[in-house]
PLY file of the C-alpha trace (Angstrom):
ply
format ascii 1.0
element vertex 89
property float x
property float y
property float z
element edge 88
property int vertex1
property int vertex2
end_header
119.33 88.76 113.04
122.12 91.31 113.03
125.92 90.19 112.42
128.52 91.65 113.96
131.71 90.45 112.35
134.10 91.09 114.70
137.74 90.23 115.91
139.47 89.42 119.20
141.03 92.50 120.84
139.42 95.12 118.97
138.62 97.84 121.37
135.78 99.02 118.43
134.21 95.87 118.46
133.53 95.09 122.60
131.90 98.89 122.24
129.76 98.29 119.26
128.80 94.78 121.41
128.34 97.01 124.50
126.48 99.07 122.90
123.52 96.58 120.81
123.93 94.50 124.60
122.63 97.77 126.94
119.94 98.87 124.19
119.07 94.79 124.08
119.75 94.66 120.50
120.06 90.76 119.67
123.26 89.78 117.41
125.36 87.26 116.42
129.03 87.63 116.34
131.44 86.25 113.85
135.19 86.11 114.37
136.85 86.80 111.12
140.13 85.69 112.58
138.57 82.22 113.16
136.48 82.30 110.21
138.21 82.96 106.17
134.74 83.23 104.46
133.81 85.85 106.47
136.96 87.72 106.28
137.34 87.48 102.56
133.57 88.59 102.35
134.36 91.89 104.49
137.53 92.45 101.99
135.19 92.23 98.89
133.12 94.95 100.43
136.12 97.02 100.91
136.05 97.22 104.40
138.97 97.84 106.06
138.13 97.49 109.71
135.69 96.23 112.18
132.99 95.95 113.43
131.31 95.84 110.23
127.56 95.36 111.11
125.14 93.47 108.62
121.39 92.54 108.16
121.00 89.24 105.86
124.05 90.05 103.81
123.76 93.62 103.21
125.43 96.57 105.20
122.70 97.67 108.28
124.84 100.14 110.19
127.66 102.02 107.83
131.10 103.40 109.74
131.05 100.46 112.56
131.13 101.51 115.70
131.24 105.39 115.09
128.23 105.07 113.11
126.21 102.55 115.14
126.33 105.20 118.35
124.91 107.41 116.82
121.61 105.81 115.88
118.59 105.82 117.36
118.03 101.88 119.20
114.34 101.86 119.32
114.68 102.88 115.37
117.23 99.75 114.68
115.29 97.64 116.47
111.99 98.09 114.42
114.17 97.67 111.53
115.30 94.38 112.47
112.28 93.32 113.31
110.75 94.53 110.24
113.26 92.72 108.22
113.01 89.69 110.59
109.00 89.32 109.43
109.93 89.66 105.86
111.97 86.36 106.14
108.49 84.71 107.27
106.81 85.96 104.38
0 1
1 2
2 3
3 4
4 5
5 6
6 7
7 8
8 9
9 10
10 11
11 12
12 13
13 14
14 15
15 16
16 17
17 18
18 19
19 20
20 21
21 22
22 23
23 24
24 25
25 26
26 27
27 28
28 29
29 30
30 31
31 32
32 33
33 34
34 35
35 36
36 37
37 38
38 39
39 40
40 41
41 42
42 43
43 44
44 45
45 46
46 47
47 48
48 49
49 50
50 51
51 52
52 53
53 54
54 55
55 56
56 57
57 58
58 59
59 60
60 61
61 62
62 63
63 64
64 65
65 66
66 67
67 68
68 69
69 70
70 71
71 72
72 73
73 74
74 75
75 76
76 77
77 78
78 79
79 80
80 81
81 82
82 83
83 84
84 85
85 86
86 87
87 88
């Protein structure tokens, strides 16, 4: 499943959540304000901002919100689900 991580307030974040929610993209969000493992993991990667969006560990949609708009849904969601089945392998 795709991760959001996220933080409160973050007018980035609610659009890149908009946006997977009206192209029924299913995601789980994780609050790196309530959550130091995943905000230490986001530093290591060099992020410097959210929404950083991930597929099992690994970087699905580079440039957060800017970059996720501008991707095809019906692509991203054959990806996932792609990826998904390789997990049941």
């Amino acid at each position: 499943m795709l991760t959001v991580y996220s933080n409160p307030n973050c007018p980035h974040c609610e659009s890149a959540k908009s946006w997977l929610d009206s192209n029924k993209i299913e995601y789980e969000v994780i609050d790196i304000t309530q959550n130091d493992t995943a905000l230490n993991m986001i530093r290591e990667a060099g992020h410097k901002s959210v929404p950083q969006l991930y597929l099992n560990g690994e970087v699905f949609v580079p440039g957060g919100y800017e970059g996720l708009k501008n991707q095809d849904p019906e692509v991203l969601r054959e990806q996932i689900e792609l990826n998904d089945l390789r997990g049941f392998a």
